[in-house]
ZAMAR-955845 format. One record per residue (C-alpha): x, y, z; residue in three letters. Coordinates in Angstrom, 2 decimals. Example, Ala and Ser with C-alpha at 12.3 -4.5 7.8 and 13.67 -1.06 7.14 Angstrom:
REM ZAMAR-955845
{node {12.30 -4.50 7.80} 'ALA'},
{node {13.67 -1.06 7.14} 'SER'},
//
This chain:
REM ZAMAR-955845
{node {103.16 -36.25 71.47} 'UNK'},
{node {106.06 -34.22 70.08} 'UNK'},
{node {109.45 -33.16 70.65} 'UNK'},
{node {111.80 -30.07 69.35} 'UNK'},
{node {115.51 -30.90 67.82} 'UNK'},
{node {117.69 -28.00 67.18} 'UNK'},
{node {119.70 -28.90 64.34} 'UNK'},
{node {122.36 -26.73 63.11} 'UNK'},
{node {120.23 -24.22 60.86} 'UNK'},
{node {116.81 -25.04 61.88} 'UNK'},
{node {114.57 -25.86 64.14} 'UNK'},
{node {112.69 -29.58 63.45} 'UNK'},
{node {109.53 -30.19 65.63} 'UNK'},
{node {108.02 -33.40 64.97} 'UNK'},
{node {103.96 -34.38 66.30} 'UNK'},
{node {102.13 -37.51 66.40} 'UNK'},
{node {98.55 -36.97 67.01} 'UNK'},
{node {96.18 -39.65 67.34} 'UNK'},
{node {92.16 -38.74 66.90} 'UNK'},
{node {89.19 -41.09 67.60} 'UNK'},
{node {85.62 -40.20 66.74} 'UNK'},
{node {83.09 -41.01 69.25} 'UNK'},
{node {79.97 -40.35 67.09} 'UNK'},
{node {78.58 -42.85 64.15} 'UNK'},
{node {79.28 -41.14 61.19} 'UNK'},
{node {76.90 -43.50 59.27} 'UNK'},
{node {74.05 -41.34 58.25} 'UNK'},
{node {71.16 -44.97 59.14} 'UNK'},
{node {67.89 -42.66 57.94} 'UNK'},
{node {68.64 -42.23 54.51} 'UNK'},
{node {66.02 -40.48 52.81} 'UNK'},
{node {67.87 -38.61 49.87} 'UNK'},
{node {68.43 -42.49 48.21} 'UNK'},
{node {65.72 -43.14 44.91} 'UNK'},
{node {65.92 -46.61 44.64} 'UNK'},
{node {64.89 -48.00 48.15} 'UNK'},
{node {67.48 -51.09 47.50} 'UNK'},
{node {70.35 -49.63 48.16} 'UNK'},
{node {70.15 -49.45 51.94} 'UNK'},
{node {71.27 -52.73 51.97} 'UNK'},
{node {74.75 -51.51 51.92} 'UNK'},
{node {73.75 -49.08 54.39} 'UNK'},
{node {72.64 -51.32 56.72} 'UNK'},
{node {75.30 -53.91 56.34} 'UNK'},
{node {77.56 -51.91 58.69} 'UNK'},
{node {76.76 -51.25 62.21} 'UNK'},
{node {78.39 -48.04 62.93} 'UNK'},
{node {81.29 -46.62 62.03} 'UNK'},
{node {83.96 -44.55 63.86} 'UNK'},
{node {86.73 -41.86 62.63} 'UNK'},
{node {90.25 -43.23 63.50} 'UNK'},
{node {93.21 -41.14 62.29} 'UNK'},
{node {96.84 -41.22 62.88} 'UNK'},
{node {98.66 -37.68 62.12} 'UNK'},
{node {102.35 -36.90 61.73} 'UNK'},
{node {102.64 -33.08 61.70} 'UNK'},
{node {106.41 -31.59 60.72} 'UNK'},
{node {107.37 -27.84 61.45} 'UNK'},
{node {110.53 -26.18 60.56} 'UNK'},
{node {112.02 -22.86 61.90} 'UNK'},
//
């Protein structure tokens, strides 16, 4: 979603850009971890998304 204003000496295009991830980013088969009980944090979360909100600002 954007929009361009054309103010008096420049050009001001603001964006809004929403992202969602649809793959877990939670790597579940962790086998680069030495002590074994740490994967309790690991496996505490289900899954986990990316979510990110973006506002983008060009001038001309």
């Amino acid at each position: 979603m954007g929009c361009d204003m054309y103010l008096p000496f420049f050009k001001l295009i603001p964006e809004l850009k929403f992202s969602f991830g649809l793959l877990d980013i939670i790597r579940h088969k962790r086998t680069d971890l030495i002590d074994g009980s740490l994967m309790k944090y690991t496996n505490a979360v289900d899954d986990a998304h990316a979510k990110m909100i973006t506002l983008t600002l060009y001038f001309e």
